[in-house]
KELUMSE-65297 format. One record per residue: x, y, z of N, C-alpha, C, O, CB in turn; residue in one letter; residue number from 0; chain. Coordinates in steps of 0.001 Angstrom, whole numbers. Glycine has a CB too. Example, Ala and Ser with C-alpha at 12.3 -4.5 7.8 and 13.67 -1.06 7.14 Angstrom:
2
       n_x       n_y       n_z      ca_x      ca_y      ca_z       c_x       c_y       c_z       o_x       o_y       o_z      cb_x      cb_y      cb_z   residuo   num   cadena
     13190     -5690      7800     12300     -4500      7800     13200     -3300      7800     14236     -3319      8465     11308     -4473      9046         A     0        A
     12850     -2250      7080     13670     -1060      7140     12900        30      7870     13409      1138      8039     14084      -598      5725         S     1        A
END
This chain:
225
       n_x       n_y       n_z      ca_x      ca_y      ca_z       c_x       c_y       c_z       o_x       o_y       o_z      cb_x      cb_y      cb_z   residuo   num   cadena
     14043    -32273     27001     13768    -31577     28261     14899    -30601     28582     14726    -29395     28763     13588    -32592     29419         X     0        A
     16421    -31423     28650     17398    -30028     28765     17135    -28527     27461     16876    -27347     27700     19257    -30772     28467         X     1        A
     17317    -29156     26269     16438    -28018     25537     15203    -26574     26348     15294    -25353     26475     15453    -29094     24603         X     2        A
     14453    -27328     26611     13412    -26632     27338     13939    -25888     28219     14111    -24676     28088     12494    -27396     27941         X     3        A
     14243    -26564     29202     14779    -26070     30503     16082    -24871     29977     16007    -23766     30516     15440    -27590     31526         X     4        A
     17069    -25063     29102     18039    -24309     28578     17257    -23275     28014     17591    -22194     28498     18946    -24997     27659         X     5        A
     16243    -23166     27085     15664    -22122     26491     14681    -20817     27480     14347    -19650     27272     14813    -22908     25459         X     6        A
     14502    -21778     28562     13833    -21004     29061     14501    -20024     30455     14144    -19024     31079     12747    -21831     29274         X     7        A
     15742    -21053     30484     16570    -20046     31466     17362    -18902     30427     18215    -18191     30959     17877    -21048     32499         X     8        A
     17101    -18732     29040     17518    -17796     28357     16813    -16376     27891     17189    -15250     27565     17825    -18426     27491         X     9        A
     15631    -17057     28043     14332    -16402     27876     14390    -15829     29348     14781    -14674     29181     12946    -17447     27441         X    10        A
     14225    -16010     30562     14513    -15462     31733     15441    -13669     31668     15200    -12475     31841     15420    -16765     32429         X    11        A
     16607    -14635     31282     17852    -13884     31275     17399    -12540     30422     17431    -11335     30676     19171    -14804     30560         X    12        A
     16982    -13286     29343     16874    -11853     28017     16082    -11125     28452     16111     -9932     28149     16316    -12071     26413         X    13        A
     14949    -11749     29468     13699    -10667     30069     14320     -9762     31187     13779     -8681     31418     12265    -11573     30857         X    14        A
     15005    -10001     31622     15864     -9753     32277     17210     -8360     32205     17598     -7564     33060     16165    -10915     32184         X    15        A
     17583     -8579     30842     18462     -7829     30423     17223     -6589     30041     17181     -5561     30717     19494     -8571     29214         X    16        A
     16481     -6771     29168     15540     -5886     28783     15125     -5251     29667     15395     -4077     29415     14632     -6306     28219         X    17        A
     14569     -5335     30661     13944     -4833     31598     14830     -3651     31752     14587     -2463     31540     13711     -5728     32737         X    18        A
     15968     -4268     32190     17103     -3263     33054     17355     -1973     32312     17949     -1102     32948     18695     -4006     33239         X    19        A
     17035     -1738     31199     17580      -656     29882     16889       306     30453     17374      1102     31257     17166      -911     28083         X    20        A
     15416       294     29979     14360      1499     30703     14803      1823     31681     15449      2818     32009     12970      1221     31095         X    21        A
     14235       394     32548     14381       911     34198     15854      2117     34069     15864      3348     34041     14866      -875     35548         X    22        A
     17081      1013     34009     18181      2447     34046     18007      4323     33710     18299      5388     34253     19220      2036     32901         X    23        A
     17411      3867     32591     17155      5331     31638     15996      6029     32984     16095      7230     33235     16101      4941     29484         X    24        A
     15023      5220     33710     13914      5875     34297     14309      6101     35192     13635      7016     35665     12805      5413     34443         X    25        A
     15327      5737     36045     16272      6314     37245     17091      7439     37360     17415      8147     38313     17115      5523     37521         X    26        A
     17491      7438     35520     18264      8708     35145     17224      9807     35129     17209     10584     36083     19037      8600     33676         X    27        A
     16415      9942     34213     14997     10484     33939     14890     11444     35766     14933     12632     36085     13520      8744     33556         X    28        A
     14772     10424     36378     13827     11061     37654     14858     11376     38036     14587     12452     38570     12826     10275     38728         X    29        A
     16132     11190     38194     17316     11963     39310     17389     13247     38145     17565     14246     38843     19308     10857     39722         X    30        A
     17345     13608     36952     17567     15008     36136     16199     15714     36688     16322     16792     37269     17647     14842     34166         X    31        A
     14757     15080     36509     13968     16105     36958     13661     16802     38346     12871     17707     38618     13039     15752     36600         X    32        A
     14547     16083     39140     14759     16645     40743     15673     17822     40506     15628     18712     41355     15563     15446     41936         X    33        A
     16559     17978     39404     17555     19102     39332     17248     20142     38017     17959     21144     37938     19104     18401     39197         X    34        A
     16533     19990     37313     16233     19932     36280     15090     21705     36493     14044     21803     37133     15621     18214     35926         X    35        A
     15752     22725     35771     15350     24029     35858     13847     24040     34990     13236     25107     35047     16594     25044     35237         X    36        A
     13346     23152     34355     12778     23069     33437     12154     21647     33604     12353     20867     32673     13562     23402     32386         X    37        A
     11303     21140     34849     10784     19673     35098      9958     19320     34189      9995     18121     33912     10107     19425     36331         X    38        A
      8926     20207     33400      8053     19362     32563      9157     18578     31401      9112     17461     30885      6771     20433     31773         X    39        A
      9984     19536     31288     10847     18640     29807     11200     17172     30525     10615     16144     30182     12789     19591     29131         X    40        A
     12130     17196     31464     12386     15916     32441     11412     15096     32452     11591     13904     32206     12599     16188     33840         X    41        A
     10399     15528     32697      9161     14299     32994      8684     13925     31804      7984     12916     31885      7800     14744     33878         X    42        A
      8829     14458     30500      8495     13866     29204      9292     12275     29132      8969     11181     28670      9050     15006     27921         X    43        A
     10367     12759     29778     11557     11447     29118     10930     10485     29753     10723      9361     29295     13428     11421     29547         X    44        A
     10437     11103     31396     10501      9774     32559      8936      8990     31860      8881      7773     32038     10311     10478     34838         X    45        A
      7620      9696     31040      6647      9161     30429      7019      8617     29199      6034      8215     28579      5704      9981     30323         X    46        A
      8203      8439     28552      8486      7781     27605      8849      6551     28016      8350      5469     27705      9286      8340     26909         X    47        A
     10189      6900     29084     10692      5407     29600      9363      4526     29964      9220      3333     29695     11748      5542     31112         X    48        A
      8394      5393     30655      7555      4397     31551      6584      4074     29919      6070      2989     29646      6489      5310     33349         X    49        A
      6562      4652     29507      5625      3993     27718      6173      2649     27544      5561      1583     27479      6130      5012     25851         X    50        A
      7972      2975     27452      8395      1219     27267      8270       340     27354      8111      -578     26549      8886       704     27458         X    51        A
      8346       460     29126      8169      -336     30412      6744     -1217     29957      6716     -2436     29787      7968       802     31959         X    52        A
      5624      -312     29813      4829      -682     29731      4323     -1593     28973      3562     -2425     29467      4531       -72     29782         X    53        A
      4747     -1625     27197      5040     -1720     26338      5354     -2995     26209      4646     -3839     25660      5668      -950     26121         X    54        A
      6862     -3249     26915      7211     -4646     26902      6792     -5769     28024      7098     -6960     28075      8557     -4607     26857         X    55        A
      6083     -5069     28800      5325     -6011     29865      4260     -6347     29342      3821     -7417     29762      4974     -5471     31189         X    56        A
      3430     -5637     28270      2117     -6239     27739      2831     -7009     26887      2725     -8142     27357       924     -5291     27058         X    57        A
      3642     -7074     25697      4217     -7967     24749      4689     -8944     25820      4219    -10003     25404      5385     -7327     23712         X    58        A
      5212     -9168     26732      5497    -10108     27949      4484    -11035     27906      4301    -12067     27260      5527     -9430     29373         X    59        A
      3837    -10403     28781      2418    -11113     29105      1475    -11793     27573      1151    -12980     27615      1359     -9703     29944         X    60        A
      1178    -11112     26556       650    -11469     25699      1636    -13083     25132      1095    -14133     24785       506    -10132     24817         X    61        A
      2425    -12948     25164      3843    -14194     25004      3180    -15466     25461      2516    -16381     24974      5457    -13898     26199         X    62        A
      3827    -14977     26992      3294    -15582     28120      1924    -17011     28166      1787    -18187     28505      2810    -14266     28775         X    63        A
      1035    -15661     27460      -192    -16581     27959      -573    -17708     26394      -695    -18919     26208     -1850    -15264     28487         X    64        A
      -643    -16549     25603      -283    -17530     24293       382    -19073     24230       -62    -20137     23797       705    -16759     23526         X    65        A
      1775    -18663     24927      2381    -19938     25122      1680    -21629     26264      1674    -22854     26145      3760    -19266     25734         X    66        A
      1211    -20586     27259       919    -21495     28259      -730    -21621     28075     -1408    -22056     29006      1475    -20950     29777         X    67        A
     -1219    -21289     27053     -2269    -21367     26521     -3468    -20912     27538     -4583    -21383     27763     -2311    -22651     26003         X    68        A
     -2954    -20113     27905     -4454    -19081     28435     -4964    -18126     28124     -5706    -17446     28832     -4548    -18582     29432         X    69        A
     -4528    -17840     26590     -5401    -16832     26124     -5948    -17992     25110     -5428    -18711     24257     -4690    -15265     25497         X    70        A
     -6899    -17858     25493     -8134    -19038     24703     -8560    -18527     23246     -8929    -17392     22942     -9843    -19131     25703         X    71        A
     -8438    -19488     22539     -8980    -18450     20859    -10525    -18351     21094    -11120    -19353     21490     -8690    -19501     18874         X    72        A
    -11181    -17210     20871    -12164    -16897     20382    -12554    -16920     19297    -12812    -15904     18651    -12307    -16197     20608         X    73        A
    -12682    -18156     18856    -13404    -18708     16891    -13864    -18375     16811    -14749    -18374     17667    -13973    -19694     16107         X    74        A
    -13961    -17634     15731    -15198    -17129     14776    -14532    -17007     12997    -13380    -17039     12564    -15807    -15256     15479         X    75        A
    -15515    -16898     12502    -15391    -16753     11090    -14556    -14937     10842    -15151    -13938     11246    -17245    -16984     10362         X    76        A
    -13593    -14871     10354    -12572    -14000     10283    -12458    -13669      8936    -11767    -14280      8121    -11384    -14482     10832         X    77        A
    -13381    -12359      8640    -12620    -12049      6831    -11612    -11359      6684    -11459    -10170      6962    -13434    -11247      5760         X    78        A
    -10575    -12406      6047     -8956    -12081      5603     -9069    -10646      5215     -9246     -9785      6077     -8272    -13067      4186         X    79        A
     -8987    -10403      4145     -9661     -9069      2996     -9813     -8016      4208     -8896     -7318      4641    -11609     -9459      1984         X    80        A
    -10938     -8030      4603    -11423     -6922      5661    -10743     -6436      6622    -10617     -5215      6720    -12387     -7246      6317         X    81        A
    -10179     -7286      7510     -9267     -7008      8313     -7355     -6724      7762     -6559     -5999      8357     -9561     -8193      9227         X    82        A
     -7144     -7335      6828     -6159     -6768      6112     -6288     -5141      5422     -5241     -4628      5027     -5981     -7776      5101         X    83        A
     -7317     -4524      5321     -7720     -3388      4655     -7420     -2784      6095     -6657     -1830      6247     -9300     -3291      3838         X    84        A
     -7932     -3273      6902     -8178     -2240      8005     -6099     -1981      8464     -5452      -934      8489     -9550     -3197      9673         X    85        A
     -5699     -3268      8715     -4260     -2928      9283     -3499     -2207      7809     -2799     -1235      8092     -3323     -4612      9949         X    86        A
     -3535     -2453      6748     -3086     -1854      5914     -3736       -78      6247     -2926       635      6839     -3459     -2703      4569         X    87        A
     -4666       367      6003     -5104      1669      6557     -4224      2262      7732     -3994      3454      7526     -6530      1504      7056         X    88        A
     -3740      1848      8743     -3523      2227      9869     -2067      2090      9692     -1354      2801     10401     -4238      1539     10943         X    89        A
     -1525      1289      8860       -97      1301      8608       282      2058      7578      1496      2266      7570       405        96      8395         X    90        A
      -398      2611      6590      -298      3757      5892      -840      5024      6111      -727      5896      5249      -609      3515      4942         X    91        A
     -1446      5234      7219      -828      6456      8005      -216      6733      8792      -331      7917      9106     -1242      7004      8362         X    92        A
       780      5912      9597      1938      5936      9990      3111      6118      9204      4101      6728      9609      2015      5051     10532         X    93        A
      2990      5518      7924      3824      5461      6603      4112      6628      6286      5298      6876      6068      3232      4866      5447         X    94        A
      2938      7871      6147      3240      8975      5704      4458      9690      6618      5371     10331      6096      1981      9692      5615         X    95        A
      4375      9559      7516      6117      9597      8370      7393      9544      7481      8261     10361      7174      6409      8108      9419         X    96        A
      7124      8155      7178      8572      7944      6703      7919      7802      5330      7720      6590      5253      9619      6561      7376         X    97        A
      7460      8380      4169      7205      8271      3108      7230      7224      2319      7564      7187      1135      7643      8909      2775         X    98        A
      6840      6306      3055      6404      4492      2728      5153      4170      2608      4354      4823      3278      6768      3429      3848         X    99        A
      4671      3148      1781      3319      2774      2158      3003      1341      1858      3877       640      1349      2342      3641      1473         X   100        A
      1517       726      2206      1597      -206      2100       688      -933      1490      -473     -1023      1892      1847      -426      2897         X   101        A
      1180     -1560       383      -227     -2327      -983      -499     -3405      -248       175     -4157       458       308     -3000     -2920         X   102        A
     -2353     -3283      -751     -2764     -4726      -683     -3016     -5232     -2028     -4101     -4937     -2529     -4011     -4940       173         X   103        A
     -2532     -5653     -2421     -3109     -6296     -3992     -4025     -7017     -4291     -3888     -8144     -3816     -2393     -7010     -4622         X   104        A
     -5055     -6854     -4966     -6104     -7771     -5432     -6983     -8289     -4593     -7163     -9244     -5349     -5635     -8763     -5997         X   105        A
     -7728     -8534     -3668     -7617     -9460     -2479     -9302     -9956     -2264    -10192     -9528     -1529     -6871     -8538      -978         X   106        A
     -9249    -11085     -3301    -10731    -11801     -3054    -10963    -12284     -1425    -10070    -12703      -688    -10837    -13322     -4114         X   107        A
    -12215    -12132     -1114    -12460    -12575       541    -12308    -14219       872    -12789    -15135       205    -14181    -12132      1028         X   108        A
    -11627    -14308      1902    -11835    -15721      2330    -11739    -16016      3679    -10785    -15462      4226    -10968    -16553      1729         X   109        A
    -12239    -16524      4193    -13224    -16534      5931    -11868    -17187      6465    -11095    -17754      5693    -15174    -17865      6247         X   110        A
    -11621    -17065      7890    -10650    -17913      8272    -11136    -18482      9773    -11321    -17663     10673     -9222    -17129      8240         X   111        A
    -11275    -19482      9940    -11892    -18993     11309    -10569    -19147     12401     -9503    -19722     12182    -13393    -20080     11819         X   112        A
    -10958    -18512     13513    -10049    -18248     14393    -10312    -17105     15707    -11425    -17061     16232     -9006    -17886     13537         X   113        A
     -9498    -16446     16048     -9569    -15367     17221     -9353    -14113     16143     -8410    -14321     15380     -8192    -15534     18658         X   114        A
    -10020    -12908     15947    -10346    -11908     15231     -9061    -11199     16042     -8020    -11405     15418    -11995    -11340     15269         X   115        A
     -8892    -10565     17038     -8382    -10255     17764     -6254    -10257     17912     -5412     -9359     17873     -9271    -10935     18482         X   116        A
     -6177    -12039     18110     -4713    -12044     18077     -4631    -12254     16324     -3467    -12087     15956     -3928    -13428     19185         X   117        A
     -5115    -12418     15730     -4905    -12401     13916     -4598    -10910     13477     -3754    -10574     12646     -6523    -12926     12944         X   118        A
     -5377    -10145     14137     -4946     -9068     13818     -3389     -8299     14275     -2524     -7672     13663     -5973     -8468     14175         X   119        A
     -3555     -8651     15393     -1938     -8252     16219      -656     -9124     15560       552     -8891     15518     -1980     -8792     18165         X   120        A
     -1402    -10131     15113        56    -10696     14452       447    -11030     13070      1382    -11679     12603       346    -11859     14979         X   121        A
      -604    -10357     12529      -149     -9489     11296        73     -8314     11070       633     -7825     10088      -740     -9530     10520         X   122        A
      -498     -7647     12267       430     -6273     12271      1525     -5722     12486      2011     -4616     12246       195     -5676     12736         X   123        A
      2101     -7366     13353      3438     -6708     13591      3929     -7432     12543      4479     -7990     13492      4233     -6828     15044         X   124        A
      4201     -7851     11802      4536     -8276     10457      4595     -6995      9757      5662     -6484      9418      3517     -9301      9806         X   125        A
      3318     -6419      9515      3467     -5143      8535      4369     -4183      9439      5485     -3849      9041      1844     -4345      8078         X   126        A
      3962     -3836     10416      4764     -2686     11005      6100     -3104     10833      6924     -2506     10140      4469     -2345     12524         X   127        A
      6327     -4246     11540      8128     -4198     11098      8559     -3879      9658      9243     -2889      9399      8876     -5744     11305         X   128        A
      8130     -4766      8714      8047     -4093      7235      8323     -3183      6882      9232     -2968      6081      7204     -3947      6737         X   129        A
      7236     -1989      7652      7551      -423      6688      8318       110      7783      8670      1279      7622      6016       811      6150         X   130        A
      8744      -567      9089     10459        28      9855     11321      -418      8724     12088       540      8822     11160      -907     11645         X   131        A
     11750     -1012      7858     12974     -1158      7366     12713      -555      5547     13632       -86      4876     13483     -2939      7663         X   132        A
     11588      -684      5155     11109        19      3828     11862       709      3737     12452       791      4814      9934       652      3625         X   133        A
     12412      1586      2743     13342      2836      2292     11696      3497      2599     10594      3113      2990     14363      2922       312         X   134        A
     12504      4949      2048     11440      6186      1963     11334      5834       239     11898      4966      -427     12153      8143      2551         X   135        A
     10419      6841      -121      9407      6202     -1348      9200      5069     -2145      8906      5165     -3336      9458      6772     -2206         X   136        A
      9354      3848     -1477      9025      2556     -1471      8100      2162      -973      7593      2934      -159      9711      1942     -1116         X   137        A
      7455       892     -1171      6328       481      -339      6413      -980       -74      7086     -1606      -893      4997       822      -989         X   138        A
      5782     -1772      1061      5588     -3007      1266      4433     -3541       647      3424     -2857       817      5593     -3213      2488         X   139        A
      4260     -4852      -206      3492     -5523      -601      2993     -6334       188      3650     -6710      1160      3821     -5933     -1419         X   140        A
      1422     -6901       -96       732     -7640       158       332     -8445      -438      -208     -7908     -1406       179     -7326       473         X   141        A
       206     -9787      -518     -1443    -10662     -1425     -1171    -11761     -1405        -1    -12139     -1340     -1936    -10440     -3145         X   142        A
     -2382    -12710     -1465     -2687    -13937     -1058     -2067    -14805     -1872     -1345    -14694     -2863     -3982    -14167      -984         X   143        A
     -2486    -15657     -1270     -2421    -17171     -2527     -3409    -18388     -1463     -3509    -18516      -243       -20    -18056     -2898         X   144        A
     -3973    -19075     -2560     -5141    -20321     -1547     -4601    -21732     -2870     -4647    -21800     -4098     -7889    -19683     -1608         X   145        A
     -4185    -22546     -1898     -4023    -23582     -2138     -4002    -24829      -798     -3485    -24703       312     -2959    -23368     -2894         X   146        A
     -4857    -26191     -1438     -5003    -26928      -918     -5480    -27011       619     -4962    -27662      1527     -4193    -27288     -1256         X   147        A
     -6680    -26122       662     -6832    -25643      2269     -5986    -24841      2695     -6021    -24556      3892     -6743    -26633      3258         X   148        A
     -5265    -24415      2074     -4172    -23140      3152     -4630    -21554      2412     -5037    -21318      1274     -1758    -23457      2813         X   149        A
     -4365    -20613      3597     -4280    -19316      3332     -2981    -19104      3088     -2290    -19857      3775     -4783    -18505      4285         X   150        A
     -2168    -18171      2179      -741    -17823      2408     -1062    -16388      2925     -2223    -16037      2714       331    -17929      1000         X   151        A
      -273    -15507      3549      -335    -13639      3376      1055    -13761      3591      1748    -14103      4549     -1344    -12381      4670         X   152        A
      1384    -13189      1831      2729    -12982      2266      3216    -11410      1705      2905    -10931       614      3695    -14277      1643         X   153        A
      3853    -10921      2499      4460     -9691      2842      6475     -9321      2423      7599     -9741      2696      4090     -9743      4576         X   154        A
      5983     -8588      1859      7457     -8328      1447      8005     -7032      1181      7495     -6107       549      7727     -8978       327         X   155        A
      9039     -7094      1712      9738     -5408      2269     10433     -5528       854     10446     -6446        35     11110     -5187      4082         X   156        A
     11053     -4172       862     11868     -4033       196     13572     -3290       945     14492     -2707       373     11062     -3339      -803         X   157        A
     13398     -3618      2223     14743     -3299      2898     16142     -4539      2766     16193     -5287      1789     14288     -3101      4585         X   158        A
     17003     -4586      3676     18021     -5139      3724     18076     -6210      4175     19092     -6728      4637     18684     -4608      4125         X   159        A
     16563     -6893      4079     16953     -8539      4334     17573     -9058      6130     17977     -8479      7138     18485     -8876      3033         X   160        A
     17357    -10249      5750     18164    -10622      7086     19399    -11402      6672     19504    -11923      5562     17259    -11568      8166         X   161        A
     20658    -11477      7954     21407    -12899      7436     20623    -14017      7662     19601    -14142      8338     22781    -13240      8158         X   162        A
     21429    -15039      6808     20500    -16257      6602     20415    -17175      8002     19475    -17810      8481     21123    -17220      5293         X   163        A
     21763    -16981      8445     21953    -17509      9968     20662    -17183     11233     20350    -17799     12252     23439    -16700     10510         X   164        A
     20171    -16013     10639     19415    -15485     11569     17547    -15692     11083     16608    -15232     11732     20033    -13848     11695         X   165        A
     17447    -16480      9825     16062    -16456      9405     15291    -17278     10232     14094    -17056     10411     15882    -16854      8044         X   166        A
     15973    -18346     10824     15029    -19500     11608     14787    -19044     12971     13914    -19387     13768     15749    -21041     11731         X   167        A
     15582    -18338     13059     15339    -17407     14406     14519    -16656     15119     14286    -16524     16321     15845    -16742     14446         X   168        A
     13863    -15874     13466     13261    -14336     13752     11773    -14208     14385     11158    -13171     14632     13178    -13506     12283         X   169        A
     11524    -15032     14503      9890    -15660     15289     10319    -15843     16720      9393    -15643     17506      9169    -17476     14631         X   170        A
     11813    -16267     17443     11865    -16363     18712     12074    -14960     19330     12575    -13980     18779     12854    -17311     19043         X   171        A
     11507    -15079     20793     11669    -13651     22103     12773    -13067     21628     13673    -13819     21256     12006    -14043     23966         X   172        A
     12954    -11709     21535     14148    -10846     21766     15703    -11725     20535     16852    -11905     20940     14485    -10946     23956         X   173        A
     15437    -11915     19791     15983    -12513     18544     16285    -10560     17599     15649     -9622     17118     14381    -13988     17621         X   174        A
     18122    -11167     17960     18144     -9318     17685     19259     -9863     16075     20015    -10834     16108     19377     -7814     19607         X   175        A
     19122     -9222     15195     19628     -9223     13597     20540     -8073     13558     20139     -6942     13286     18352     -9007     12371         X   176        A
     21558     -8305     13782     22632     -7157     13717     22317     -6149     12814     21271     -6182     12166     23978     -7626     13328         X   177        A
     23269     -5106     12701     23760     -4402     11467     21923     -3516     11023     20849     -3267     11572     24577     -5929      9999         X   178        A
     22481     -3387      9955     20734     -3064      9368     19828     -3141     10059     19480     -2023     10436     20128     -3851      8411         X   179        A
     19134     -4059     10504     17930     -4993     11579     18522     -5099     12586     19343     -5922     12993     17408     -6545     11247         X   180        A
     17881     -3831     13183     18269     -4292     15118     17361     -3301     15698     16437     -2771     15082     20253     -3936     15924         X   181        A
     17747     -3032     17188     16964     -2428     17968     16735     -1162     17483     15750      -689     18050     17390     -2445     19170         X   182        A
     17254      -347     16616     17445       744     16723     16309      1232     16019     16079      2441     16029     18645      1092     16390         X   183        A
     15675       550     15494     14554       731     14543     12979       482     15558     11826       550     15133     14800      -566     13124         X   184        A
     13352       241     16718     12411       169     17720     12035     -1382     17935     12537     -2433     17537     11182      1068     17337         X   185        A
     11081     -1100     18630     10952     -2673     19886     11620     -3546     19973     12414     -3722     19049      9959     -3590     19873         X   186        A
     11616     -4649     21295     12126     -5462     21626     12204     -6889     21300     12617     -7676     22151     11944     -5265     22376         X   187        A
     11807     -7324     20022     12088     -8551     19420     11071     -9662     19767     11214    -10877     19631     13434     -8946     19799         X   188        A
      9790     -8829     20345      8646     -9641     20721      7766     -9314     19850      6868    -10134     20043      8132     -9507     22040         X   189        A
      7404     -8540     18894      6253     -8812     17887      6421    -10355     16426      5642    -11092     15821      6183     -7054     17044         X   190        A
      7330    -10212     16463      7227    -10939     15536      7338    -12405     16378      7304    -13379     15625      8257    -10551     14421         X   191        A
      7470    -12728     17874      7417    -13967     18501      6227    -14309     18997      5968    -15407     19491      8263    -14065     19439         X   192        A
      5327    -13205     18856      3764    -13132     18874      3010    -13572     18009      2037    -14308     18176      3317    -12057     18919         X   193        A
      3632    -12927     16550      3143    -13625     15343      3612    -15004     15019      2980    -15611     14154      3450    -12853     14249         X   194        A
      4732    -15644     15646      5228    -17091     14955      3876    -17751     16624      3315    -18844     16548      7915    -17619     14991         X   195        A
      3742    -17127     17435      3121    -18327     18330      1642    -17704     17848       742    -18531     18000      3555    -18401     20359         X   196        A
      1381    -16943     17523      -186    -16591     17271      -612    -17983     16187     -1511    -18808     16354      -419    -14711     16356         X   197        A
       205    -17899     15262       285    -18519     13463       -36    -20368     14171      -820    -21262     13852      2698    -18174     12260         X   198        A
      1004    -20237     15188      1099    -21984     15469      -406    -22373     16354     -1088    -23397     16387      2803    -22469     16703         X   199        A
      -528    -21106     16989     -1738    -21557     18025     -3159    -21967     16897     -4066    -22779     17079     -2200    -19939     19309         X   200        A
     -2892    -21027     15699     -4148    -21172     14807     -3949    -22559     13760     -4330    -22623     12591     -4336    -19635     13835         X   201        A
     -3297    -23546     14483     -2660    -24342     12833     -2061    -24189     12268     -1691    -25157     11604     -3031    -24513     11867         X   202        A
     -1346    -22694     11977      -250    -22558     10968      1206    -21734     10935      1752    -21416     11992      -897    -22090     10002         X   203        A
      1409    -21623     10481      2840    -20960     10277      3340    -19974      9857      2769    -19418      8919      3428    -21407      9759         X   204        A
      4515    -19430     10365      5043    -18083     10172      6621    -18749      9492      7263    -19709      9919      5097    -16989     11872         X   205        A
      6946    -17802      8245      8170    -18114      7800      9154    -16936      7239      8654    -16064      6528      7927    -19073      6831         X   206        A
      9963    -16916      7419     10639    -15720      6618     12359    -15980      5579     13544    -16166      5856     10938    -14508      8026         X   207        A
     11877    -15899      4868     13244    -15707      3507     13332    -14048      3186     12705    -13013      3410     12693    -16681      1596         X   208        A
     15092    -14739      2204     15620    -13596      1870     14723    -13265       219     14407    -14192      -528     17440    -13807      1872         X   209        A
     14534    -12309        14     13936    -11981     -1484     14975    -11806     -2567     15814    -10911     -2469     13088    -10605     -1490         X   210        A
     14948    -12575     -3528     15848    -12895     -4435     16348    -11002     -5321     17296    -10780     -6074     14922    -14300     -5557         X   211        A
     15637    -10342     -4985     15927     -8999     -5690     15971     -8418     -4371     16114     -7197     -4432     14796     -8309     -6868         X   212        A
     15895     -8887     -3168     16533     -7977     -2068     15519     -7767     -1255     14528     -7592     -1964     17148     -6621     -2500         X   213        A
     15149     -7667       251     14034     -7570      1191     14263     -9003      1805     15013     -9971      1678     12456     -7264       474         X   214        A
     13048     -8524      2635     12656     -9926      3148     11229     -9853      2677     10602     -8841      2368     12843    -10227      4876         X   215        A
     10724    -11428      2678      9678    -12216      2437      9131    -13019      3578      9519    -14118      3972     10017    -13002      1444         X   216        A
      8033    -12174      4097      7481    -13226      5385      6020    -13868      5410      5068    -13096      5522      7491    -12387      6791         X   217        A
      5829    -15028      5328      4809    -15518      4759      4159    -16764      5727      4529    -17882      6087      5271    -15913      3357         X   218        A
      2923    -15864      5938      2168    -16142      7338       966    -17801      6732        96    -17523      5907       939    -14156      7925         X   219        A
      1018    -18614      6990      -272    -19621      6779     -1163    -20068      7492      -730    -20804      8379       -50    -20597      6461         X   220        A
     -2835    -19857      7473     -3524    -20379      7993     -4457    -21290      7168     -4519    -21098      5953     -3938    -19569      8652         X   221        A
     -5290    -22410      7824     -5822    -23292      7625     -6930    -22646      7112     -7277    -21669      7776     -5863    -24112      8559         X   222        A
     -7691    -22931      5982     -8920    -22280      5413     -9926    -23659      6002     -9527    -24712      5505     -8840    -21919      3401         X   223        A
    -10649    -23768      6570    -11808    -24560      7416    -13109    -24079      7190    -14066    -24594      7768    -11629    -24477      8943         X   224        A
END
């Protein structure tokens, strides 16, 4: 119970600290476009800050309810394959940005049942973080493995890894990885705490290692039913 109670007055705090960043920047934002010879440029910044804002209040809330279990799964029969094609598509045209992309390898169909919906969001932020740390003309891998009733999808970068101190971590709120892996590469340390509570809400699990030739390896399991 102190556990709990300790984690969650930290989780407070960190929501807390986060918040304050934007907000600051959106105070700055609006006091430049009151002076500002040139207001449409000003008000770009103040619609970015407020993008953030926004941004991390839905990853908030999506947390939130997940945890306290009010976002209810909507079961249904879920093809792996299909919906992996689709987030792979959408993450390789973002890729063309940074001249990354992202394989699916091989990928016989297999039904999963579950919520269509948060399965998708929390394997996407899996891939998206991925091709944030990918080099340029590299790509992130994909592909299954089925054993003993389990789905594996495991995903593997070819960037700078995490420290090891920090692997059991990387599934909790706002869980920041120095150096290499940090904010600077964008969002606030809530997609991938979406995907470790999405994974648990469905039966299974989210894990991440270092890759013996370098990357990380994050390898999502659901229950084949």
């Amino acid at each position: 119970i102190s556990e709990m109670i300790a984690s969650q007055q930290q989780l407070v705090s960190d929501v807390s600290h986060e918040l304050r960043s934007p907000l600051a920047r959106l105070r700055i934002a609006l006091e430049l476009a009151e002076r500002a010879e040139d207001p449409a440029l000003a008000l770009s910044r103040v619609e970015k800050e407020a993008d953030e804002l926004d941004r991390l209040v839905t990853d908030l809330l999506s947390l939130a309810r997940i945890e306290s279990g009010q976002s209810l799964l909507q079961r249904q029969a879920v093809p792996i394959c299909e919906l992996l094609k689709s987030i792979v598509a959408d993450a390789n045209f973002e890729g063309e940005v940074h001249q990354c992309s992202v394989v699916l390898e091989a990928c016989d169909e297999v039904m999963v049942m579950g919520d269509p919906v948060l399965l998708h969001s929390a394997i996407e932020n899996v891939v998206r973080n991925a091709l944030s740390y990918t080099p340029k003309a590299s790509s992130v891998l994909i592909h299954l493995q089925q054993a003993e009733g389990e789905l594996k999808i495991i995903i593997d970068d070819q960037g700078p890894g995490v420290p090891e101190d920090a692997l059991a971590r990387l599934f909790e709120p706002f869980t920041r990885v120095a150096q290499a892996r940090d904010r600077d590469s964008g969002g606030y340390g809530l997609g991938l705490a979406i995907t470790g509570r999405t994974l648990v809400a469905h039966g299974g699990a989210a894990l991440a290692e270092n890759r013996p030739g370098g990357g990380l390896r994050v390898t999502l399991t659901l229950p084949i039913k």
